[in-house]
N, CA, C and O of each residue as an XYZ file, in Angstrom:
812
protein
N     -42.930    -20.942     42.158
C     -44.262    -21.414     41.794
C     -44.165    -22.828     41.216
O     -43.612    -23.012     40.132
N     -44.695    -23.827     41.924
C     -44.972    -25.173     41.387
C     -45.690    -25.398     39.813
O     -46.764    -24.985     39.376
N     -44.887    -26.021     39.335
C     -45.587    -26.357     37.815
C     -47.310    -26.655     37.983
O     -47.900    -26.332     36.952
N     -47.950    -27.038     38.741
C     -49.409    -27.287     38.763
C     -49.879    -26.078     39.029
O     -50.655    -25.602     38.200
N     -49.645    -25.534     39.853
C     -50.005    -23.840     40.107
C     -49.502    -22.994     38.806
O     -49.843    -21.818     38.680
N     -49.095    -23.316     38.331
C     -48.521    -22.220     36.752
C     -49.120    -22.816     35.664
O     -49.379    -22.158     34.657
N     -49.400    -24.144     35.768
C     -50.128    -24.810     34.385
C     -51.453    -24.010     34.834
O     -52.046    -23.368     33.967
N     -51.850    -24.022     35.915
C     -53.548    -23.479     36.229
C     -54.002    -21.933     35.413
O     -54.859    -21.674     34.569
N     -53.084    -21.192     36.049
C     -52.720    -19.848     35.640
C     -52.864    -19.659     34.485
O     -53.523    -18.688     34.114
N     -52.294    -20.524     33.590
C     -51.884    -20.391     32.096
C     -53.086    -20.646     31.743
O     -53.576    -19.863     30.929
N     -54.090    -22.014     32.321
C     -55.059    -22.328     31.171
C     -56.340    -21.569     32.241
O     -57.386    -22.216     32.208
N     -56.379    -20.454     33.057
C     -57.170    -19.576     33.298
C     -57.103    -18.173     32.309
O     -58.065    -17.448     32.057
N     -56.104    -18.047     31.962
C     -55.305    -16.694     31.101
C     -56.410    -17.549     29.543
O     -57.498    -17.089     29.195
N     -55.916    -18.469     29.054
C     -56.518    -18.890     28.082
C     -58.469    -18.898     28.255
O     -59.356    -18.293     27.653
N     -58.467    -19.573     29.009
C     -59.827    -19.484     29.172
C     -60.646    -18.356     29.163
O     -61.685    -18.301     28.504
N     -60.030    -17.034     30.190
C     -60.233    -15.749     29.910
C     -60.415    -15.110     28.127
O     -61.288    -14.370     27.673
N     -59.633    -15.526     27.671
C     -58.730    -14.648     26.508
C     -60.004    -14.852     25.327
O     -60.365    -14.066     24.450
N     -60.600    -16.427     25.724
C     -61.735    -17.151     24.671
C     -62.865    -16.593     25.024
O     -63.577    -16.343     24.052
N     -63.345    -16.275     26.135
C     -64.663    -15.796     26.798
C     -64.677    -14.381     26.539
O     -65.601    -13.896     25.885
N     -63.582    -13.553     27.066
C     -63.685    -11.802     27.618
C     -62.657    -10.950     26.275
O     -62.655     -9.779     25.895
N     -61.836    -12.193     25.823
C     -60.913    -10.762     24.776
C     -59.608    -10.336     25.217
O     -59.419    -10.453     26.428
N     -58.852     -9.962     24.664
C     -57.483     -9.637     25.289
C     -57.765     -7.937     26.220
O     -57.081     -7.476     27.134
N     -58.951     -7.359     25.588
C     -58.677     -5.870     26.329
C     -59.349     -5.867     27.471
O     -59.186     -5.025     28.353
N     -60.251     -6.941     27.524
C     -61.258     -6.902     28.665
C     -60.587     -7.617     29.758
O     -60.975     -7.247     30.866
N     -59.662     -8.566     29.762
C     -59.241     -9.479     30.418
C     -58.594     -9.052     31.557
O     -57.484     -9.430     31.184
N     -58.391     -8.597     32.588
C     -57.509     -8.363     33.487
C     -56.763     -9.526     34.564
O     -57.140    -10.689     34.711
N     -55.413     -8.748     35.375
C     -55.033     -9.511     35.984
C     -55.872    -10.145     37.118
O     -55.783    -11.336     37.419
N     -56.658     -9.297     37.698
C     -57.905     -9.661     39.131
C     -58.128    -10.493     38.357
O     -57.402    -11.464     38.566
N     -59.193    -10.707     37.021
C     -60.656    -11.692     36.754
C     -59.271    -13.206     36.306
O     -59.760    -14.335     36.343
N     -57.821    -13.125     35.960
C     -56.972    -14.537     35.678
C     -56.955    -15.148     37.811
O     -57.141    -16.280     38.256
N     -56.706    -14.048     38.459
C     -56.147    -14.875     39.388
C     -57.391    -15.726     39.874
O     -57.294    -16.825     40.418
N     -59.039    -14.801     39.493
C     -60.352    -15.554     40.601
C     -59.750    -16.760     39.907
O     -58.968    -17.625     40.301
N     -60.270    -16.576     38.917
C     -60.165    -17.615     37.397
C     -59.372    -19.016     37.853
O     -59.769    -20.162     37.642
N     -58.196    -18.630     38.506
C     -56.967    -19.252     38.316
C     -57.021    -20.269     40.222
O     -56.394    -21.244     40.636
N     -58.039    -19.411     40.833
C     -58.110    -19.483     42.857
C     -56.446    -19.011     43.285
O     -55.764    -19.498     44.186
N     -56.087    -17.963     42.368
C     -54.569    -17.928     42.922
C     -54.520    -15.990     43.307
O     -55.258    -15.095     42.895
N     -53.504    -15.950     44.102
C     -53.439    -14.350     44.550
C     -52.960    -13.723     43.318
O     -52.211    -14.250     42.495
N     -53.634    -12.148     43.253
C     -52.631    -11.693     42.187
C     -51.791    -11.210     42.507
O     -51.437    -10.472     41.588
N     -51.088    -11.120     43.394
C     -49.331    -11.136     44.224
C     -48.859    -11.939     43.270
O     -48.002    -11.469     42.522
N     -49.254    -13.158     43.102
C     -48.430    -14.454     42.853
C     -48.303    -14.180     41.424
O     -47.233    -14.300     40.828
N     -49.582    -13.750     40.780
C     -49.257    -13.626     39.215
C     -47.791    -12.530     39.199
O     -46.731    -12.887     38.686
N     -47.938    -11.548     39.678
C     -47.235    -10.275     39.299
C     -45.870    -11.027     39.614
O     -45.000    -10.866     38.758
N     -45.562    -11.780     40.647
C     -44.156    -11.984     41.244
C     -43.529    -13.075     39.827
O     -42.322    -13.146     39.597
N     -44.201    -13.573     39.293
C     -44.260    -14.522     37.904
C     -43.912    -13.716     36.685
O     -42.871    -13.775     36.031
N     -44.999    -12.929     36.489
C     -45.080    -11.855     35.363
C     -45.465    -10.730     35.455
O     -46.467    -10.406     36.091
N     -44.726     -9.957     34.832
C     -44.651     -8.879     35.720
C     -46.084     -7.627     34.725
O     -46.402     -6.483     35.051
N     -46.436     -8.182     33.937
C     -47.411     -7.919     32.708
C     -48.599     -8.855     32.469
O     -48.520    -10.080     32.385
N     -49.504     -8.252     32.388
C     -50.586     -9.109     30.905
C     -50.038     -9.792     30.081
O     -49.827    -11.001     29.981
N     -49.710     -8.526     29.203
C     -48.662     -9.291     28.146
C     -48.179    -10.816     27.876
O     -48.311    -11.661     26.990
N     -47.381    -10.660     29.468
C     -46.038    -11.683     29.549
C     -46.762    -12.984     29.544
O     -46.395    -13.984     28.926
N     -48.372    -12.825     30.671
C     -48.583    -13.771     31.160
C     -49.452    -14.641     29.761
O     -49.472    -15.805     29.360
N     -49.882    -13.789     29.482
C     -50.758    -14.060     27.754
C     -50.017    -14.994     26.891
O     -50.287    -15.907     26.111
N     -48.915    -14.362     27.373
C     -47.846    -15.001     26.163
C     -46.949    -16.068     26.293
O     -46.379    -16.752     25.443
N     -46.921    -16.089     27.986
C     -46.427    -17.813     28.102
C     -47.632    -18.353     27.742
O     -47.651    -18.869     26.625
N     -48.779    -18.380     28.466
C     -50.018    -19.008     28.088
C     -50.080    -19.552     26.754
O     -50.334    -20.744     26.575
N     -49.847    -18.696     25.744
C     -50.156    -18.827     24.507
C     -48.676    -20.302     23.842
O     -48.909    -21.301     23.161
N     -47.279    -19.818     24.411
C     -46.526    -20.453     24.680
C     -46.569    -21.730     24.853
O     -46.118    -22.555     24.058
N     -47.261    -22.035     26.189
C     -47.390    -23.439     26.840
C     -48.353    -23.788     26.284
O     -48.394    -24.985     26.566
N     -49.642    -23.461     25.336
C     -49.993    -24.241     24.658
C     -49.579    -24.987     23.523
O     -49.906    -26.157     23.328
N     -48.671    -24.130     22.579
C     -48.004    -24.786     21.339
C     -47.035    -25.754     21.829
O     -46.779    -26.680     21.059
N     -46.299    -25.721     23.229
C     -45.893    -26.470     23.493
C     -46.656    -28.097     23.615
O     -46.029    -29.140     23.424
N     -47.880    -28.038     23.913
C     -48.569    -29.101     23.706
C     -49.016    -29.405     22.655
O     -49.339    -30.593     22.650
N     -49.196    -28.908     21.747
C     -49.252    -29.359     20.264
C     -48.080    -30.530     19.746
O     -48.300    -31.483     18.998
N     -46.969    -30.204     20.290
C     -45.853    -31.013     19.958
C     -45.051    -30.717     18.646
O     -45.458    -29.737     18.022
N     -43.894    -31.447     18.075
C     -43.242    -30.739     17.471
C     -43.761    -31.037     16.027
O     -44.355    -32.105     15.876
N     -43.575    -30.071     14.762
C     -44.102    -30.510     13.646
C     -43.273    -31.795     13.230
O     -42.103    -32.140     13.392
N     -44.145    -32.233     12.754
C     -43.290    -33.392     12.344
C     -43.978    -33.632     10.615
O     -45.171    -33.678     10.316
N     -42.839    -33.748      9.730
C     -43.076    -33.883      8.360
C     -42.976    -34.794      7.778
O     -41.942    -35.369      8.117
N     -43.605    -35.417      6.871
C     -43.817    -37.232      6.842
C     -42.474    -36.764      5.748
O     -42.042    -35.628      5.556
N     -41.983    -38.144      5.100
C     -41.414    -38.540      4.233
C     -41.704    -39.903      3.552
O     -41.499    -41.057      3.929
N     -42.254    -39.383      2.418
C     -43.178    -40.550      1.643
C     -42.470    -40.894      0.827
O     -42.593    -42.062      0.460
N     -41.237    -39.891      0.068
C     -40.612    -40.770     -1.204
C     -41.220    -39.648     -2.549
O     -40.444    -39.500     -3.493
N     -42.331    -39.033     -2.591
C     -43.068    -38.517     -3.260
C     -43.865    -36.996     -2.872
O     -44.207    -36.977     -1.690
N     -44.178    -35.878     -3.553
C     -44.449    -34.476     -3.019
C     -46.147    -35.009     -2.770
O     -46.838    -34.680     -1.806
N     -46.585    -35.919     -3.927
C     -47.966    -35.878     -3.095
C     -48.351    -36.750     -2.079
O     -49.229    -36.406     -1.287
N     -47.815    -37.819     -2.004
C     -47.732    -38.508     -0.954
C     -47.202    -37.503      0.539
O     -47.763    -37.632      1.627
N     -46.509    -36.922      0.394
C     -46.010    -36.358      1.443
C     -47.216    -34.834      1.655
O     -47.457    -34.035      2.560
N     -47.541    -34.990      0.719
C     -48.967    -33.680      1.134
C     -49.890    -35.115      2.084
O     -49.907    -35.428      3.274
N     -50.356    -35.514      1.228
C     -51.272    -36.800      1.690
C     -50.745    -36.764      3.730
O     -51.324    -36.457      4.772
N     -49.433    -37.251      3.364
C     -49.379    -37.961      5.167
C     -49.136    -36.802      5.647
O     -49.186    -36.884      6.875
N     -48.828    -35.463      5.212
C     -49.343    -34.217      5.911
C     -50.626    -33.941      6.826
O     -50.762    -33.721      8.029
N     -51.600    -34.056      5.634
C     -52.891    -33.589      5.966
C     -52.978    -34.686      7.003
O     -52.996    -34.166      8.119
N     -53.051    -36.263      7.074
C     -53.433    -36.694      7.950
C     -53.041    -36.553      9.382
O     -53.737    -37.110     10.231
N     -51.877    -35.787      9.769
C     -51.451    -35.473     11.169
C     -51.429    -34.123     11.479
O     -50.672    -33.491     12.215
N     -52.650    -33.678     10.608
C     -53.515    -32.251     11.216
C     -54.510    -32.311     11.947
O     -55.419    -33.056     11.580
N     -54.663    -31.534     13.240
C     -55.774    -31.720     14.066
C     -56.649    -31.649     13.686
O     -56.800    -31.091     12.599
N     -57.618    -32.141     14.331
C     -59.301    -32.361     14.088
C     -59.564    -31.033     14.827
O     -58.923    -30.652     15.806
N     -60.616    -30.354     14.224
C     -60.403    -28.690     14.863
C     -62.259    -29.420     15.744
O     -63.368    -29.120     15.302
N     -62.117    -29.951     16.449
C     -62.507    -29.955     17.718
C     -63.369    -28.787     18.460
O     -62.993    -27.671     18.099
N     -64.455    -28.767     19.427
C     -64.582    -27.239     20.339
C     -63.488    -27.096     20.672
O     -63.105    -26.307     19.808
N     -62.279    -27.348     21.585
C     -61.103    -27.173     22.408
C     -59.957    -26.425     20.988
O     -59.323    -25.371     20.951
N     -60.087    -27.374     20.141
C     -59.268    -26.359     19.037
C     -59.437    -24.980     18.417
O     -58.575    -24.138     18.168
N     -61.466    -24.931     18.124
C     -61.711    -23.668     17.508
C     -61.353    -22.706     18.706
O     -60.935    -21.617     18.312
N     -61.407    -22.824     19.824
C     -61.470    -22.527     21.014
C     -60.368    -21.508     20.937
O     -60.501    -20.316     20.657
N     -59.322    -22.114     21.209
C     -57.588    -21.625     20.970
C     -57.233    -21.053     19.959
O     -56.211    -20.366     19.949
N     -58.226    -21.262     18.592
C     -57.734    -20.533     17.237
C     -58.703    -18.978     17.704
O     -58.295    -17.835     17.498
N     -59.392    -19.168     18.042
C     -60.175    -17.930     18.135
C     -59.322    -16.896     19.226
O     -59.097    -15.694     19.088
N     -58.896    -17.897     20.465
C     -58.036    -16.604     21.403
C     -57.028    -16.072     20.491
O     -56.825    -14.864     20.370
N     -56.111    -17.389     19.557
C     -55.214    -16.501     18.593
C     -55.655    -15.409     17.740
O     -54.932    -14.429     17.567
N     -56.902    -15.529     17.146
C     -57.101    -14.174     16.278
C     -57.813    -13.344     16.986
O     -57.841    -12.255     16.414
N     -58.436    -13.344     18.015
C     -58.435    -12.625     19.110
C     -57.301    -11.859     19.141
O     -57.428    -10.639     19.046
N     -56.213    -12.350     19.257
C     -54.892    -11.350     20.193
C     -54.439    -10.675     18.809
O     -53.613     -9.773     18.950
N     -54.836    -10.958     17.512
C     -53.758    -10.490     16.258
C     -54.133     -8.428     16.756
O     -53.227     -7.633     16.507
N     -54.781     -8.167     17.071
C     -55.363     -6.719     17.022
C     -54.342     -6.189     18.520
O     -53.808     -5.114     18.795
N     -54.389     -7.112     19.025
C     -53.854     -6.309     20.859
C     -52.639     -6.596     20.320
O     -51.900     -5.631     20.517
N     -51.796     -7.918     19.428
C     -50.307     -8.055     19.214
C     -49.735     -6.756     18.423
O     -48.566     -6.473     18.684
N     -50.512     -5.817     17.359
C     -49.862     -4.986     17.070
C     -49.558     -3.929     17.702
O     -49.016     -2.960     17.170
N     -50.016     -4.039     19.436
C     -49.210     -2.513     20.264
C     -48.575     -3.041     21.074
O     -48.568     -2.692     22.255
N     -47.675     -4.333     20.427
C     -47.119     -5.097     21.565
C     -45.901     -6.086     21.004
O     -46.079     -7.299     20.891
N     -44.755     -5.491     20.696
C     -43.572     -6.469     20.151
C     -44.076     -7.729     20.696
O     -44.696     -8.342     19.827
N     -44.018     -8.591     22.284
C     -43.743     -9.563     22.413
C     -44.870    -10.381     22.282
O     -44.754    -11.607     22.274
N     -45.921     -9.833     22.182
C     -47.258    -10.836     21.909
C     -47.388    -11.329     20.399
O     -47.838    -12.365     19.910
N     -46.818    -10.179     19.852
C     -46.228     -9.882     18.381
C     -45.506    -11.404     17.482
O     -45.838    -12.101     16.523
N     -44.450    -11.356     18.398
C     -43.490    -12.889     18.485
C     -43.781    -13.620     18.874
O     -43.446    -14.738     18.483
N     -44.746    -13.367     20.083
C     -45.350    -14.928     19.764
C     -45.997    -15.905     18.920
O     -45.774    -17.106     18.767
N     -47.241    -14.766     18.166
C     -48.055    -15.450     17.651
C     -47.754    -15.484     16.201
O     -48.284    -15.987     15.211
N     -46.605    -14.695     16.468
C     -46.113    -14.939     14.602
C     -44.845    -16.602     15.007
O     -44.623    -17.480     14.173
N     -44.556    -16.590     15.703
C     -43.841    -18.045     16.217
C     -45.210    -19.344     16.149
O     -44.999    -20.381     15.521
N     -46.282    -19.160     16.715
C     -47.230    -19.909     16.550
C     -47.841    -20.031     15.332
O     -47.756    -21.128     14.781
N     -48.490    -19.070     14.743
C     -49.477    -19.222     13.589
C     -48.505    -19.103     12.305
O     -49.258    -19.305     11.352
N     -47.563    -18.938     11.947
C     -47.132    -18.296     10.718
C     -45.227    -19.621     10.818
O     -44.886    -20.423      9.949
N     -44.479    -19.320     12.144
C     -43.511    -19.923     11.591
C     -43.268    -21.547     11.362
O     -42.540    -22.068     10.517
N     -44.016    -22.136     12.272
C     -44.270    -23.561     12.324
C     -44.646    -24.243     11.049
O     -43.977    -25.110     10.485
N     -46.207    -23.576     10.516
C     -46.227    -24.561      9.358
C     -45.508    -23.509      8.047
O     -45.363    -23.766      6.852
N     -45.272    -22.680      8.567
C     -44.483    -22.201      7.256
C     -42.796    -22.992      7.086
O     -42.164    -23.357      6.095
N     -42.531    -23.016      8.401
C     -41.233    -24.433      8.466
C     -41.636    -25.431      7.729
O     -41.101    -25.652      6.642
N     -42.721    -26.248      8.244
C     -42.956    -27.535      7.507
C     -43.014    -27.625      6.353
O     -42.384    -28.508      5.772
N     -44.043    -26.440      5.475
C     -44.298    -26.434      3.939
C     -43.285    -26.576      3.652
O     -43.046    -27.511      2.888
N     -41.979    -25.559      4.212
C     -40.924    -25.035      3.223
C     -40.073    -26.743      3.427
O     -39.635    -26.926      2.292
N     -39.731    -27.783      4.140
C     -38.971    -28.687      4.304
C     -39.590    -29.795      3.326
O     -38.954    -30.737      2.853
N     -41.513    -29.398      3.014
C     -41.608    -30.455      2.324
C     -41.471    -30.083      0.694
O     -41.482    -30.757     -0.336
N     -41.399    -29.325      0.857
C     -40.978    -28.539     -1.038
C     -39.807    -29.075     -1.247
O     -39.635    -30.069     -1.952
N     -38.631    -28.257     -0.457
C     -37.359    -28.549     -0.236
C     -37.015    -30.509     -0.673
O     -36.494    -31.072     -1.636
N     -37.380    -30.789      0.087
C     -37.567    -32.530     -0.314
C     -37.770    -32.631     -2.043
O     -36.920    -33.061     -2.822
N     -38.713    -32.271     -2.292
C     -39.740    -32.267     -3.590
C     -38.424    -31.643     -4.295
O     -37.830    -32.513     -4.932
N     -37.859    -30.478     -4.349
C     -37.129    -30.205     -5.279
C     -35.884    -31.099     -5.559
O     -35.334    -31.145     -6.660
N     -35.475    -31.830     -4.424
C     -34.308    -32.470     -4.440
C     -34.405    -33.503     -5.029
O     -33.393    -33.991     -5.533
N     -35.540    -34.085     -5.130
C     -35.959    -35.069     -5.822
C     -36.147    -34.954     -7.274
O     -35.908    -35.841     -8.093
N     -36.551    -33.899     -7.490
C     -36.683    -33.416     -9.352
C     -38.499    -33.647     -9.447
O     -39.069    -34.096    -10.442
N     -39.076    -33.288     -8.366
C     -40.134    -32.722     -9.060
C     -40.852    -31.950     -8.616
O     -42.077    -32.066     -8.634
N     -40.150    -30.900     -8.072
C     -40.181    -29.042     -8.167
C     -39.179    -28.725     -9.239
O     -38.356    -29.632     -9.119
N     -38.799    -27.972    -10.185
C     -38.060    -27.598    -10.823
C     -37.121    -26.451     -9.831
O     -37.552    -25.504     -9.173
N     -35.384    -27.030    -10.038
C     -34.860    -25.841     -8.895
C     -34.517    -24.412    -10.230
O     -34.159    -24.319    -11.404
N     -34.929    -23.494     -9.040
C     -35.322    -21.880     -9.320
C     -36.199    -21.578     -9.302
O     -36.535    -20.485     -9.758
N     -37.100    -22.529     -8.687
C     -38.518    -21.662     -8.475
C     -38.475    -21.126     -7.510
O     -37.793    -21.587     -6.594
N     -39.205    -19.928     -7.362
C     -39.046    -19.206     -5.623
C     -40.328    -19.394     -5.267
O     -41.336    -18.948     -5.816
N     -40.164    -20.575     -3.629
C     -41.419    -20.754     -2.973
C     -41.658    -20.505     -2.011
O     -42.216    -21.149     -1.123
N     -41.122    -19.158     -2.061
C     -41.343    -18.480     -0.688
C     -42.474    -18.055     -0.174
O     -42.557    -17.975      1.052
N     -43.474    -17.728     -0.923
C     -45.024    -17.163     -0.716
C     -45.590    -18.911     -0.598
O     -46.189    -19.148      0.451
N     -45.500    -19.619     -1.180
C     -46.267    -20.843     -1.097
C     -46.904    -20.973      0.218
O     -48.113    -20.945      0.446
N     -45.655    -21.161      1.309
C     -46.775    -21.805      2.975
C     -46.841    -20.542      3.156
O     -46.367    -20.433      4.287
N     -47.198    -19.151      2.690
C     -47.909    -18.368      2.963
C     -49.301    -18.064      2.225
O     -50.165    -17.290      2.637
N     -49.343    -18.814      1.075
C     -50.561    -18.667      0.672
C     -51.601    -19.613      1.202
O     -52.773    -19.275      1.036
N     -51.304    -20.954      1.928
C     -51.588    -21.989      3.021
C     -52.150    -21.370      3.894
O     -53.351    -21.485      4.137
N     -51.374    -20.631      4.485
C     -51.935    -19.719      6.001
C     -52.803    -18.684      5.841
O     -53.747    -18.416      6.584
N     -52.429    -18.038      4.739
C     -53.643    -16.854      3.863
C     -54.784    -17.370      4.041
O     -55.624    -16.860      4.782
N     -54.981    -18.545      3.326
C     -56.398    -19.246      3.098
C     -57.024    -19.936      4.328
O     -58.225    -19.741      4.518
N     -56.475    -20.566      5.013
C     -57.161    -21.072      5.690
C     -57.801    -20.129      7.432
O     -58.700    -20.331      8.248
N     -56.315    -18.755      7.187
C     -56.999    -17.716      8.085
C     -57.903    -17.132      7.701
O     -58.417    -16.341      8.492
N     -58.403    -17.247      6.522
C     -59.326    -16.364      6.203
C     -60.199    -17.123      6.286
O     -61.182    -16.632      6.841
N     -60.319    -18.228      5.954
C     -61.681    -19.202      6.213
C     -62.108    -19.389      7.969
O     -63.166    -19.773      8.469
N     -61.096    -19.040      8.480
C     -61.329    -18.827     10.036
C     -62.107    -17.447     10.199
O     -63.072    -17.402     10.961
N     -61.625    -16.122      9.367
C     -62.039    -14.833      9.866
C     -63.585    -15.140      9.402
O     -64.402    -14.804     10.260
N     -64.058    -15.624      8.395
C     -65.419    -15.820      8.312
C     -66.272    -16.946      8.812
O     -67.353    -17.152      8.260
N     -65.903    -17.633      9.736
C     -66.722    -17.974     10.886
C     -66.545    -19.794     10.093
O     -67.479    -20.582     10.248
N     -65.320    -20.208      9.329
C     -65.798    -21.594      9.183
C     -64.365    -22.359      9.565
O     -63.454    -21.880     10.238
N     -64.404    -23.369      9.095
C     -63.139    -24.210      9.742
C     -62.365    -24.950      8.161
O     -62.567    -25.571      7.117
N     -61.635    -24.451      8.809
C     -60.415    -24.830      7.549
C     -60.211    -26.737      7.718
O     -59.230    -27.328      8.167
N     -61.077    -27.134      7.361
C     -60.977    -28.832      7.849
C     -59.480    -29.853      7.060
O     -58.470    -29.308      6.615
N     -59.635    -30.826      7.064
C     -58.492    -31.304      6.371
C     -58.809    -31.594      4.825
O     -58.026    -31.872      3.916
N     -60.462    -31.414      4.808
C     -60.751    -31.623      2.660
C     -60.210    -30.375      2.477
O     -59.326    -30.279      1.625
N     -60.605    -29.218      3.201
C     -60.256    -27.897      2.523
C     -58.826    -27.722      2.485
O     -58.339    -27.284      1.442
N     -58.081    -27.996      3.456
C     -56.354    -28.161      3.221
C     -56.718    -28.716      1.641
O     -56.884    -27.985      0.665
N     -56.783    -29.985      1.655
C     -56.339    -30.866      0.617
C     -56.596    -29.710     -0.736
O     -55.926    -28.882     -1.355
N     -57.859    -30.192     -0.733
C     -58.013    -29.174     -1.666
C     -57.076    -27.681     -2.281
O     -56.840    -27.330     -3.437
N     -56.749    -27.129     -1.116
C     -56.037    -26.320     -1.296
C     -54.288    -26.890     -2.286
O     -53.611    -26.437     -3.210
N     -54.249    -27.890     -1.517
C     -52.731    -27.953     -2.351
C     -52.791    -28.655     -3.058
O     -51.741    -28.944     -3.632
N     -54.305    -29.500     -3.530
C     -54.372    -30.017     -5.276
C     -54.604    -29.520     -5.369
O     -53.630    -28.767     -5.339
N     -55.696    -28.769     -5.603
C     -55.576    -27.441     -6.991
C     -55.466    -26.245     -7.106
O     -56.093    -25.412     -7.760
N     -54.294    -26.167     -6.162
C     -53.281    -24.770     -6.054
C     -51.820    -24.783     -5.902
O     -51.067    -24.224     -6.700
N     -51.392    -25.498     -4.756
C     -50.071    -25.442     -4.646
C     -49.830    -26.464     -5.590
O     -49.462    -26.121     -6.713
N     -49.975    -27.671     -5.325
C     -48.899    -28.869     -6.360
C     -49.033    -28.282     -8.225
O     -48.041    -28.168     -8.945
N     -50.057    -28.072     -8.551
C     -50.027    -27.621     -9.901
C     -48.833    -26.912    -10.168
O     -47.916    -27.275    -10.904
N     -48.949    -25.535     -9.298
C     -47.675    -24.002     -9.131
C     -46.659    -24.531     -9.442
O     -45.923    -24.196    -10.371
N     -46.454    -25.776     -8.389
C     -45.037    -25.611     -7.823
C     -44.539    -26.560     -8.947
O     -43.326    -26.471     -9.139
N     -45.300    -27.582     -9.852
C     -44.336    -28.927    -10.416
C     -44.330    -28.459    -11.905
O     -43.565    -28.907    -12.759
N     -45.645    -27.131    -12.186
C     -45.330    -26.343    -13.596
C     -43.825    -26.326    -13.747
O     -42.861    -26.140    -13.005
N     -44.073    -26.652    -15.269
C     -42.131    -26.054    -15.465
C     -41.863    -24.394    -15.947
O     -42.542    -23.461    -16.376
N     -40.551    -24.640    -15.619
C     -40.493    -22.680    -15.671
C     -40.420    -22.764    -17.060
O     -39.889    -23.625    -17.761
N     -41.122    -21.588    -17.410
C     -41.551    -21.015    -18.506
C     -40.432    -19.812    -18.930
O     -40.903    -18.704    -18.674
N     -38.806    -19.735    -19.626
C     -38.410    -18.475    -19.565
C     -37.673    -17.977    -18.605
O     -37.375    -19.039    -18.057
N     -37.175    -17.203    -18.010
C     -36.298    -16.713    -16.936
C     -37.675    -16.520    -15.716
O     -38.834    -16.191    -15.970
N     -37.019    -16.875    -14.260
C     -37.715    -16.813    -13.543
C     -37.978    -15.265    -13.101
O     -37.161    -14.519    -13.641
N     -38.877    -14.614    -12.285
C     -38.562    -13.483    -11.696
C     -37.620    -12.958    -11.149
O     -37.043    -11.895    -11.379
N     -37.419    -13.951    -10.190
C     -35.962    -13.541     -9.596
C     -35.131    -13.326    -10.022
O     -34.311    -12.569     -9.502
N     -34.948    -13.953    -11.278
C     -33.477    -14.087    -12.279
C     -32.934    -12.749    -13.209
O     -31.836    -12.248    -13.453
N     -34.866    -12.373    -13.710
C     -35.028    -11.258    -14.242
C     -34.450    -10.241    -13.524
O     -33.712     -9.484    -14.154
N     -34.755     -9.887    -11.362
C     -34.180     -8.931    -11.168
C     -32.991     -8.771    -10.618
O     -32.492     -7.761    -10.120
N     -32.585     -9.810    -10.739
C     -30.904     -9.816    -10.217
C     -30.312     -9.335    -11.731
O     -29.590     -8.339    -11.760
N     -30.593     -9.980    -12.858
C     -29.827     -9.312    -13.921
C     -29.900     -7.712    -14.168
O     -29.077     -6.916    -14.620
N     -31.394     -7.550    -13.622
C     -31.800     -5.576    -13.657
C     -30.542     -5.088    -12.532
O     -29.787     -4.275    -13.067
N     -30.229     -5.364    -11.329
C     -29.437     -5.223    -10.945
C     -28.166     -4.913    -10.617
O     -27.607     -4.224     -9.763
N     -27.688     -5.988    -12.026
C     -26.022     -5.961    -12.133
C     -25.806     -4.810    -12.920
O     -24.661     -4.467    -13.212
């Protein structure tokens, strides 16, 4: 299958997924969708699933790779964060919606599963964690803090501002990590940390 004939496929599967839903979607209504046989899908993928999930795939692939500024500084580096976040666009809400669309069909389904936890959850949870990481090395995170929930409380919030019908824009980022994360994270520890507490329960 020629890359133009498989890019088609993919952004018919998507297009489907935004309009009809992951349960409604079948292989017949991707191939009209797609002007391609569904021979051709099956000989490709041999599943829904599969085909959903390159789809879903070859889009993050067009997103491109995260890329994390380095300013010298944790808020500066929030700052040139937020600015190389997409503009959530029709074409963007578009794609966020097939993603929470599929979160309900991914739980009877390991590999749709991995995908979209590869898409929505490991990417900017990479980035947060590299720009903390920075921040601590620098001395202004205090080291022993555990910020492991941090780019999950990022993704918490702004999925949820998706599940109720609004758009997580780039004030509401901001917002979010002035007056939530940067406060958390540059507090000084107060006392033994948690962690510290249960490793000593431990020994």
């Amino acid at each position: 299958m020629d890359s133009s004939r498989r890019a088609a496929i993919l952004e018919a599967a998507l297009e489907g997924l935004a309009e009809r839903g992951y349960d409604l979607l079948t292989m017949d209504e991707i191939a009209a969708r797609a002007h391609a046989g569904k021979g051709a899908l099956y000989r490709r993928w041999p599943s829904k699933a599969t085909l959903v999930a390159d789809a879903v795939l070859a889009w993050r692939d067009q997103l491109g790779p995260v890329t994390v500024p380095d300013t010298g500084s944790l808020r500066g580096d929030i700052e040139a964060m937020l600015e190389v976040l997409p503009e959530f666009g029709q074409a963007e809400r578009r794609q966020v919606a097939v993603l929470f669309g599929l979160v309900t069909a991914a739980r009877r389904d390991p590999e749709l599963s991995a995908v979209l936890s590869s898409l929505i959850v490991e990417r900017p949870r990479q980035a947060v964690a590299q720009m903390l990481e920075r921040a601590v090395a620098r001395g202004e995170i205090p080291r022993g803090r555990d910020l492991s929930l941090v780019s999950d409380l990022v993704i918490a919030m702004s999925s949820m501002r998706f599940l109720l019908g609004e758009t997580p824009d780039r004030d509401f980022v901001r917002r979010v990590f002035e007056e939530l994360v940067y406060p958390l994270v540059t507090a000084p520890i107060a006392g033994p940390t948690p962690r510290a507490t249960r490793a000593r329960r431990a020994r």
